[in-house]
N, C-alpha and C positions, 0 to 999 in steps of 0.2 A: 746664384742657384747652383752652379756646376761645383765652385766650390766650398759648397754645402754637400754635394755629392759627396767629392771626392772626399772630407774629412769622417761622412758616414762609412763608405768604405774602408778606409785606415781603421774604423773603430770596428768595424765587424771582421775585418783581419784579423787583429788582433785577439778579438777574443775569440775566435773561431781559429787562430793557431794551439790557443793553449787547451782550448777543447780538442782539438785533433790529437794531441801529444795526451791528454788525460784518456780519451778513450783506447787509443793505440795502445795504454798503460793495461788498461780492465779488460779488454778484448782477449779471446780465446786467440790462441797463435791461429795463421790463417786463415781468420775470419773477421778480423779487425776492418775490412773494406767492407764489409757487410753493415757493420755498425755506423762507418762511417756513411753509409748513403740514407742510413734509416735516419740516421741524426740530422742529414744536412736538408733531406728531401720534409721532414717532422719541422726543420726550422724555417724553413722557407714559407709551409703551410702557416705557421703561427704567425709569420710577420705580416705575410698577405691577410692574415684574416686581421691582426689587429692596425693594421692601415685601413683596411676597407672599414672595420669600424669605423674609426677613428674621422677617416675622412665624408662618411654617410655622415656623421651626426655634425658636423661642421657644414655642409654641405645643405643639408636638410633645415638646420639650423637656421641659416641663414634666408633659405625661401620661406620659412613659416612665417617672414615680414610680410610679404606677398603676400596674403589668403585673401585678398580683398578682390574677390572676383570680379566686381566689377569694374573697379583702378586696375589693375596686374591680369586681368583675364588670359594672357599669352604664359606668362608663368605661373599663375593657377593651374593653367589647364598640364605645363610642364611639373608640375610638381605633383597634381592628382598623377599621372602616367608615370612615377617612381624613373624617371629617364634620370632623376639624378644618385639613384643608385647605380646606373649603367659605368655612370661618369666615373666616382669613386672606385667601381671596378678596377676600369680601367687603369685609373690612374696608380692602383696599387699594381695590378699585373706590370705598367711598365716599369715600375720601380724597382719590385723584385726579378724582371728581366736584367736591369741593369747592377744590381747586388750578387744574382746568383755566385760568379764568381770573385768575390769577395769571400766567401768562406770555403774553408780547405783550400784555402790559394794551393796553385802547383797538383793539388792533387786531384783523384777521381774526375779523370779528364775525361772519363767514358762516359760521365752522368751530363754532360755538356750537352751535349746534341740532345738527349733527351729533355732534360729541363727548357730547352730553347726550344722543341718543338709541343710542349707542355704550356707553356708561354703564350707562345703564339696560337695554340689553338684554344687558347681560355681567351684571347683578345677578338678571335674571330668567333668566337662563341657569344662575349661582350657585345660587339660591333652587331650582331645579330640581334640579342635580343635591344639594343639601344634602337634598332630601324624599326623591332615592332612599337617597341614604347612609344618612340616618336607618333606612328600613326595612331597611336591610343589617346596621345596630346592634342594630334590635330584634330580627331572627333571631341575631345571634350572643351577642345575651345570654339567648335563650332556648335557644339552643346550650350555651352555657355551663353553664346550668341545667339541661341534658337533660331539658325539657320538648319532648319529639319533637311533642306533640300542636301545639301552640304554635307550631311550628314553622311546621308544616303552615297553619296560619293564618293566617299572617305571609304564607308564599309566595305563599296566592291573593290573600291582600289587596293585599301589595304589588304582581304581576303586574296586578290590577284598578286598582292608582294608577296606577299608569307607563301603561301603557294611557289612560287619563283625565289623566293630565298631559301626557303628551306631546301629549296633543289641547288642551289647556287652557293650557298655556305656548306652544304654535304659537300659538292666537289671540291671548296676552298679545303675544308678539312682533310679530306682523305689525303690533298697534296701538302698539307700541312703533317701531316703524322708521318706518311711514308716519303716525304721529300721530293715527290714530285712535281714536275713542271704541269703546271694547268691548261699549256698549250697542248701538251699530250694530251691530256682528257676532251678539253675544249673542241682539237679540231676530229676525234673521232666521234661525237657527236652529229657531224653533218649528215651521217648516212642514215639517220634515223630522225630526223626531222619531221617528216611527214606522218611517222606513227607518233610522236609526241603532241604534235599539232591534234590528231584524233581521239587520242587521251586525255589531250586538255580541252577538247570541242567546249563540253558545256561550261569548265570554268572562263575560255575564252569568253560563249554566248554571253553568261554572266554579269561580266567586264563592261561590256557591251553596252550591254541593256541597265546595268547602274548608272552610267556615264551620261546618255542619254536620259533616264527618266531623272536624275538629278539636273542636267541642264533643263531639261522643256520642264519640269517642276511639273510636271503633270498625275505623281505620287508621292506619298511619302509616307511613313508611319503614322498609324493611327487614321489614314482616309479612312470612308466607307466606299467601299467597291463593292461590283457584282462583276463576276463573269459567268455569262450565257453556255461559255462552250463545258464549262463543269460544275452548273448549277449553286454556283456559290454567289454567298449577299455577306460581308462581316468588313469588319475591320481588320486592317492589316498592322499583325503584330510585330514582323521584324521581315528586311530585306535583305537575304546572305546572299554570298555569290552565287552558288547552286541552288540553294531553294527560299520561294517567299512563301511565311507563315499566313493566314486569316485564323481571325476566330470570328466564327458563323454564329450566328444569333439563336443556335440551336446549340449554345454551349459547346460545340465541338473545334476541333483544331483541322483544320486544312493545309494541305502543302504542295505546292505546285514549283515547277520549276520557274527558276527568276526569269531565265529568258521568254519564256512565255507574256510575260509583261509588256515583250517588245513587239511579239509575235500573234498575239489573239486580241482579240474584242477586250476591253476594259473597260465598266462603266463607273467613270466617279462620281461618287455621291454627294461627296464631301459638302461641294460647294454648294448643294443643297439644302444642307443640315444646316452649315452657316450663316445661310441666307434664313432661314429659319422658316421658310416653304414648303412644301412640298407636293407633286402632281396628284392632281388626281383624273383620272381618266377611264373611263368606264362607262357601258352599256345597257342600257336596258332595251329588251326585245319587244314589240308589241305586233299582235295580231293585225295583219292586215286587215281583214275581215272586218273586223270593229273599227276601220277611218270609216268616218258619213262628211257629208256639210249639215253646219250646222240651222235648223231652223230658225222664226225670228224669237220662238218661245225658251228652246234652250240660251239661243243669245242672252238675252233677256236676263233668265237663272244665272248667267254664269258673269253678268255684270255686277253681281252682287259680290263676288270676289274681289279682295280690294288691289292686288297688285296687275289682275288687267284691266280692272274697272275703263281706265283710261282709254288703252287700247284697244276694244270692243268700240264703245263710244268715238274713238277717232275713225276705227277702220268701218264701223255701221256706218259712219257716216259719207263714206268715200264710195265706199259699194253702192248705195243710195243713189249717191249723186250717177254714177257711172252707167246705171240700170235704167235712167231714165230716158236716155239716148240707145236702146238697146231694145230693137224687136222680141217680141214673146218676150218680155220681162218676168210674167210670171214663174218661166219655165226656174227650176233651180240650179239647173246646169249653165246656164247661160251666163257667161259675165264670170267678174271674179265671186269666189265665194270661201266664208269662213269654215273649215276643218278643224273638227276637234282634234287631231292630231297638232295641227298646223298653233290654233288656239295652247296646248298643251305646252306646246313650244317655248313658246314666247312666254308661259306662265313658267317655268323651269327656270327661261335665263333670267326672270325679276327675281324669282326666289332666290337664287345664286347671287343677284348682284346687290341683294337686300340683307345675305347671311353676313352676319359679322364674323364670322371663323371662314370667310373667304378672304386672301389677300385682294385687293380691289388697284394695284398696282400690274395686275400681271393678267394674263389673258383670260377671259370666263365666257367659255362657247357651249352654246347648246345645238348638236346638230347629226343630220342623218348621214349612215352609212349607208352603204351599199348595201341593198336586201340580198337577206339569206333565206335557206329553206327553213329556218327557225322564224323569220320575219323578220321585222323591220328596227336594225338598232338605232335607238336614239342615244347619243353618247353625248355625255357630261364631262366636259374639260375643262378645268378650272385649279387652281391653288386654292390650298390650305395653308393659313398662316401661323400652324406650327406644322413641325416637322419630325416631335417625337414619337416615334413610333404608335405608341399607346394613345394616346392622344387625337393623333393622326385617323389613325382607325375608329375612334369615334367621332369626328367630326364628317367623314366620310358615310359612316352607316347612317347617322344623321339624317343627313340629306338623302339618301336613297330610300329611308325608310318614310321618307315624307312624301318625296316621286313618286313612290310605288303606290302609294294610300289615295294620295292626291289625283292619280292619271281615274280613278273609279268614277269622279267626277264630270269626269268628260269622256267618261261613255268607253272608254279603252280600255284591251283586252291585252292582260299582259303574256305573252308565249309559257305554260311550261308542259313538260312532257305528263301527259296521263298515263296511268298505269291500268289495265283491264285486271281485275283479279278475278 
């Protein structure tokens, strides 16, 4: 290989002496060094670009064996992220580093320092964008791999490098151009450390809170979230370092800061939807006024329904037995006794555990809260075993619309406000 160099060299000597000797010929008197750097700096470009050609399409060439994302996944995902254009860069910049002087040997020894620090700042220019590429490979082979969590950890990490490289390649470059030592810049940066730290607060936070919710896997793109503290319900379209996207089910775009992810209430849905579930929980008010016990005439009526049929008939019959051992039996206070409220009850949870659009896996409660100055809620807890929205919503009014109808039966008064006109 070196001496492969070296014979390249000899050959660009050569004809770069007899170029120097023709131009110096055509050249206006004292202006011949003009021509000559236009020439040399114009041939240097040409060579670099037809290497970088040259070695892109060999290069590229040879990964388009690889496309099989699923055998080659590691260099798929290197080949999507163009990291082997970086390479070819490279590889021409050191080549023409090492040719430069090969033409006009001996001469325009002023243009030396300049093409060398032209060099080296196209390699640290290289070397820069080859570390974002890289993080652009390691998202699309975690892409590949549909490790969403992964994903997500890539994004803040990378956003935190580029962030830090671009601040860190700016100072390689400037001591690239103007020759200076990095330790100069480097250690006067101490005295400002604390206002940097404050400037980068939220990409810090950021950092942070990507690193964390990709290890606890507790989000990712595409959950469904709600957060309480900004009235938001949608899916979450992307997680940058500074800010995560939702789009809300009201067609609009939402943007909060990432770190808030780390910092507020979260609620995910996700696992909801996937389960194919979803809660339903909810109250109806009714009049206290309207509870009685029930007589043995209403009993009677209301055995003719068929989901408490049953339970009328076992519970008459226990009350029965219990009233017999019980002074003043006839009173109706005395002893246990049937409430249409109570009766209502028990007809709700059969309904619910009789619905087929209820999951019968998961919990199905019918039961009282604590009385308000509106009266008394009877609240219905239960799954729905879908979970789309739309759907969702109708299997819910369903049921309420059938409580609400069915409570008239048993004598209950449901709470709402009157209006005097």
């Amino acid at each position: 290989m070196k001496d492969e160099i070296k014979d390249t060299k000899s050959f660009f000597q050569e004809i770069s002496e007899q170029l120097y000797i023709y131009i110096s010929k055509i050249s206006p008197t004292g202006l011949d060094w003009v021509f000559h750097i236009i020439v040399k700096l114009g041939l240097l470009i040409a060579i670099f670009l037809l290497l970088d050609f040259i070695f892109k399409i060999i290069i590229n060439y040879t990964f388009r064996f690889f496309h099989n994302e699923n055998r080659f996944p590691v260099l798929k995902s290197i080949y999507q992220s163009r990291i082997t254009n970086s390479v070819a860069h490279f590889i021409a910049l050191v080549i023409i580093g090492s040719l430069h002087e090969s033409i006009f040997v001996g001469a325009l020894k002023q243009t030396t320092i300049f093409i060398i620090r032209c060099v080296n700042l196209g390699l640290v220019l290289v070397l820069a964008g080859m570390l974002y590429r890289s993080l652009t490979a390691f998202r699309n082979y975690f892409t590949i791999q549909q490790d969403y969590y992964k994903v997500m950890a890539i994004n803040a990490i990378s956003e935190t490098v580029k962030i830090l490289g671009i601040f860190l390649f700016t100072i390689v470059s400037i001591c690239v151009i103007f020759g200076i030592k990095g330790t100069t810049i480097v250690g006067s940066l101490g005295a400002i450390t604390a206002v940097l730290v404050l400037v980068f607060r939220d990409t810090i936070l950021g950092f942070v809170t990507g690193i964390h919710v990709a290890t606890s896997k507790s989000l990712k793109v595409g959950d469904w979230i709600g957060i309480p503290k900004y009235n938001i319900e949608g899916n979450i379209l992307d997680i940058s370092l500074l800010t995560t996207k939702i789009a809300n089910f009201d067609k609009t775009i939402s943007s909060i800061p990432t770190y808030d992810l780390l910092t507020t209430e979260i609620k995910n849905l996700q696992v909801m939807s996937e389960s194919n579930t979803r809660r339903i929980k909810k109250s109806i008010f009714f009049n206290i006024n309207s509870f009685k016990f029930l007589s043995n005439e209403e009993i009677e009526r209301l055995k003719e329904i068929n989901l408490i049929s049953d339970y009328l008939h076992e519970k008459t019959s226990e009350i029965s037995q219990e009233k017999e051992s019980i002074e003043h039996n006839d009173k109706i206070i005395n002893g246990r006794q049937l409430t249409n409220i109570g009766v209502f009850r028990h007809y709700a949870q059969k309904y619910l555990e009789n619905d087929a659009e209820i999951d019968k896996d998961s919990p199905i409660m019918v039961r009282q809260l604590e009385i308000t100055p509106q009266g008394l809620p009877l609240e219905v807890y239960c799954f729905a075993n879908d979970s789309q929205w739309i759907r969702f919503e109708q299997i819910q009014a369903d049921i309420f619309d059938h409580l609400l109808v069915a409570s008239k039966e048993f004598d209950l008064q449901i709470m709402q406000i009157s209006v005097k006109v």
